[in-house]
Residue frames relative to the residue before (quaternion, step in Angstrom):
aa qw qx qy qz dx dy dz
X 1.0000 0.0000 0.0000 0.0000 0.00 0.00 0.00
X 0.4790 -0.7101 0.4310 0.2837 3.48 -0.97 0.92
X 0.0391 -0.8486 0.5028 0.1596 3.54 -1.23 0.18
X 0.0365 0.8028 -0.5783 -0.1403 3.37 -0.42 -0.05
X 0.1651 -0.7262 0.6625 -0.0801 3.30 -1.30 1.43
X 0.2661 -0.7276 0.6320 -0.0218 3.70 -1.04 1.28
X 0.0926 0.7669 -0.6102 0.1760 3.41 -0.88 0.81
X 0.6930 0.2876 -0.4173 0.5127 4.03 -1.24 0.64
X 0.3485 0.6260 -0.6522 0.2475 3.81 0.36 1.17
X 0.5420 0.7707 -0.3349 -0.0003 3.40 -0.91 -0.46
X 0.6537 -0.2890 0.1785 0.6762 4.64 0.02 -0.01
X 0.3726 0.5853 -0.7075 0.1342 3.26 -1.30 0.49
X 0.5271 -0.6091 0.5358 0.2533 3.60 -1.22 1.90
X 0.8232 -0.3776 0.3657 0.2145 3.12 -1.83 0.44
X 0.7891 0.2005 -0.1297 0.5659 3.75 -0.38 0.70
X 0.5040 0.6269 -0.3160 0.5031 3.25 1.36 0.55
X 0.1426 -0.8190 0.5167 0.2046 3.65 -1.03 0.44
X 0.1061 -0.7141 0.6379 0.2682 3.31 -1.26 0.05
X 0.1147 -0.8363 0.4969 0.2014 3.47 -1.57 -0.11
X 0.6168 -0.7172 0.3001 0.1233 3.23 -0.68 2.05
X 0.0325 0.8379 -0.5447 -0.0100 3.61 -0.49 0.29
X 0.1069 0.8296 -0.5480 -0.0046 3.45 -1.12 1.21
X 0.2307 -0.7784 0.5766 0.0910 3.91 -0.51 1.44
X 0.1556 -0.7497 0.6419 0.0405 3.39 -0.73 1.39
X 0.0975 -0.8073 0.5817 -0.0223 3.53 -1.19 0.95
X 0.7454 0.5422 -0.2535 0.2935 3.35 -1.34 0.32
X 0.7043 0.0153 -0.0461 0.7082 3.19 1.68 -0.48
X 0.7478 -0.2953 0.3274 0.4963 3.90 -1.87 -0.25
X 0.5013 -0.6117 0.5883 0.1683 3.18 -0.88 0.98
X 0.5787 0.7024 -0.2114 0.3565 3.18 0.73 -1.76
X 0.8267 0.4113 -0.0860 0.3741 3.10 0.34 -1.76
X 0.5507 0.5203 -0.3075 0.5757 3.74 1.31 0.21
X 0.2930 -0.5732 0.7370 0.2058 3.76 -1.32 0.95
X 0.2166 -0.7674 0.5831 0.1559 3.69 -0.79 0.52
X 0.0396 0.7926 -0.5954 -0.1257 3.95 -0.99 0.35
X 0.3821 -0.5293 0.6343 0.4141 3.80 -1.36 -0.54
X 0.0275 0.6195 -0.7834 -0.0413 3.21 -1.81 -0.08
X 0.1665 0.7991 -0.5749 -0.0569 3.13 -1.56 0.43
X 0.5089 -0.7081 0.4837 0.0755 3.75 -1.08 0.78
X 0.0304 0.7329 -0.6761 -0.0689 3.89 -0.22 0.61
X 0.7230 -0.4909 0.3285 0.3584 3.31 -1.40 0.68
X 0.7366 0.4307 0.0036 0.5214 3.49 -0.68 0.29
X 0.6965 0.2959 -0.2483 0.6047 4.16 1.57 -0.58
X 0.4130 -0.5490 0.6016 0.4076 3.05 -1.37 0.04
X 0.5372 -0.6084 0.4394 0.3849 3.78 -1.46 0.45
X 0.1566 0.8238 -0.5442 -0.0263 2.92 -1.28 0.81
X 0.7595 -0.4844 0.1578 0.4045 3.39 -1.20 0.91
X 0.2028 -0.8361 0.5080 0.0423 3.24 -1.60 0.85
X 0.6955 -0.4230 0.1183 0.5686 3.35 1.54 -0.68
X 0.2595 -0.8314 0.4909 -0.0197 3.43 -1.07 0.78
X 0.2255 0.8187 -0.5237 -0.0684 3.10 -0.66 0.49
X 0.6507 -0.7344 0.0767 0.1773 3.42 -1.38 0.59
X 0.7319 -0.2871 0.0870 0.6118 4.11 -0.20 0.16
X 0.8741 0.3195 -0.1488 0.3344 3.20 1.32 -1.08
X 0.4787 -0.5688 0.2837 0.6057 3.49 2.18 -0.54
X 0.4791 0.7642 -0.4002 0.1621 3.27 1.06 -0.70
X 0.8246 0.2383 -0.0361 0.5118 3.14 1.42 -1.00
X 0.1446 0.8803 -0.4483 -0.0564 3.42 -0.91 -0.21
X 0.3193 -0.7902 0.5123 0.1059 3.61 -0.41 0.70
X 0.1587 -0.6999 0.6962 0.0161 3.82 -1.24 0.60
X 0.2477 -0.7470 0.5595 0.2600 3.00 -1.75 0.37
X 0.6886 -0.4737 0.1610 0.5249 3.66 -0.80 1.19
X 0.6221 0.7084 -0.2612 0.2075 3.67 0.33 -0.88
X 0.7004 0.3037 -0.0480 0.6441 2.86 1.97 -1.37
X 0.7140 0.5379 -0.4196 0.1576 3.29 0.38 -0.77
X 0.6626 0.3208 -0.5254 0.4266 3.07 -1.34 0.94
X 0.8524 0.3780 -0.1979 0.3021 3.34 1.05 0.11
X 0.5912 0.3242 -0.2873 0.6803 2.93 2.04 0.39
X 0.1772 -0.7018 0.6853 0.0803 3.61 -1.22 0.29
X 0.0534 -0.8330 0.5379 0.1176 3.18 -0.92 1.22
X 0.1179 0.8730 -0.4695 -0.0598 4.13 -0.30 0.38
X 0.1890 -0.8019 0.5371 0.1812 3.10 -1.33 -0.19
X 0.3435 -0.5871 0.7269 0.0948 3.33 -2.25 0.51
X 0.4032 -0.7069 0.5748 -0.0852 2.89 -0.69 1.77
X 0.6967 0.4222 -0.2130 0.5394 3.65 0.66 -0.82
X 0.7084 0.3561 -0.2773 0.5426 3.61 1.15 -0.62
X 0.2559 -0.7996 0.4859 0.2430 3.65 1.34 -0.26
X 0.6269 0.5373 -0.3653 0.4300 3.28 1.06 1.67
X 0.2377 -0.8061 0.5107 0.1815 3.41 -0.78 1.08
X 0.1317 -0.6895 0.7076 0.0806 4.04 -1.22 0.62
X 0.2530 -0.6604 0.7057 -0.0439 2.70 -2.11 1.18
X 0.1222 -0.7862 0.6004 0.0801 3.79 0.20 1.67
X 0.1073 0.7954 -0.5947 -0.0456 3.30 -0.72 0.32
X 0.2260 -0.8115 0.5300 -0.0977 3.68 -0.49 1.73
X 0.7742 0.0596 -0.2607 0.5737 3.96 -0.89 1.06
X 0.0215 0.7716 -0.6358 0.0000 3.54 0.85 0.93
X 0.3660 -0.7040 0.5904 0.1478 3.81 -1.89 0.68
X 0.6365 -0.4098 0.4300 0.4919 3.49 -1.02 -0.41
X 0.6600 0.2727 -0.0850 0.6948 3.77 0.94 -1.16
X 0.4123 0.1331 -0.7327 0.5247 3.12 -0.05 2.35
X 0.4842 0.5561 -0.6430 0.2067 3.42 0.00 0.04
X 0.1526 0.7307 -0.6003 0.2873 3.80 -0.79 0.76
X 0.4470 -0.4775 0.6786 0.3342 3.26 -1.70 0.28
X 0.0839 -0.7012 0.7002 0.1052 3.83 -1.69 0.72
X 0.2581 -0.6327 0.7249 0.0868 2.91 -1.27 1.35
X 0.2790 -0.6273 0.7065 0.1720 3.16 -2.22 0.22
X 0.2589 0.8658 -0.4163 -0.1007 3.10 -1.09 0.81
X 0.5897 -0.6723 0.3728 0.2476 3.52 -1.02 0.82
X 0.1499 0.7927 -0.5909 -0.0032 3.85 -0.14 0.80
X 0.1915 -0.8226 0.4336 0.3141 3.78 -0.33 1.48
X 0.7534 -0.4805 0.4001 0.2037 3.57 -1.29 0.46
X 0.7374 0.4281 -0.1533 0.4995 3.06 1.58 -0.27
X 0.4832 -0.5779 0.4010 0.5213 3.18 1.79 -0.21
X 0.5100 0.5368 -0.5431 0.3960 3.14 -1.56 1.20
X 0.6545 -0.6922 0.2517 0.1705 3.10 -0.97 0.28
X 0.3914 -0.7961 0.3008 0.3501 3.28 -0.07 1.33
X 0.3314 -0.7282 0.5684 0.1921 3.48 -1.50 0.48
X 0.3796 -0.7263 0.5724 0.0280 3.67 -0.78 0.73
X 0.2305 -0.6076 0.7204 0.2425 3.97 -1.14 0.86
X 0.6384 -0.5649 0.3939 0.3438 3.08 -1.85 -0.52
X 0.5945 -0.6123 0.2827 0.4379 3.56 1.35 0.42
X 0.1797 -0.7566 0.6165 0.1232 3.63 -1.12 0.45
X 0.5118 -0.7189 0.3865 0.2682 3.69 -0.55 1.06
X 0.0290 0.8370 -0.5451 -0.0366 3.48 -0.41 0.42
X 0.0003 0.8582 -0.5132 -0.0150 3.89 -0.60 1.11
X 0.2483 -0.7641 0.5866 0.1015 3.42 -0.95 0.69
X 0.0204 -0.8117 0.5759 0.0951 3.66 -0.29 0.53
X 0.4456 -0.6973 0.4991 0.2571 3.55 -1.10 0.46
């Protein structure tokens, strides 16, 4: 059974970065495009960045880009979300999720809290 497990959330002041971390188990790493999402109290969740089975590609939402980088280690079967001049509104729960390349349904960790204080 797959998992996915998120980890490097936690307080860091404005203009500060953190960097997200998500170990998928149980099946081919490989075989999974991988994205972020995240959820501020009070928002619905919504997309943050993605990138693809192989790295080649990757996608952002307007909000972040240029300021997060998402990548990945295949061999470590783990995807990271650096995210650098962090704001107040990044604060949010981050989810990981696993969408496989082949179709099917995407699978989701349980999210790691991430705050930004001003």
């Amino acid at each position: 059974q797959v998992q996915l497990v998120e980890s490097g959330g936690g307080l860091v002041q404005a203009g500060g970065s953190l960097r997200l971390s998500c170990v998928v188990s149980g099946r081919t790493f490989s075989s999974y495009d991988m994205g972020w999402s995240r959820q501020a109290p009070g928002k619905e969740r919504e997309f943050v960045a993605s990138i693809n089975w192989s790295g080649s590609s990757t996608d952002y939402a307007y909000s972040v880009k240029g300021r997060c980088t998402i990548s990945r280690d295949n061999a470590k079967n783990t995807v990271y979300l650096q995210s650098n001049s962090l704001k107040p509104e990044d604060t949010a729960f981050y989810y990981c999720y696993a969408d496989p390349a082949a179709g099917g349904a995407e699978l989701w960790g349980k999210g790691t809290q991430a705050t930004v204080s001003s």
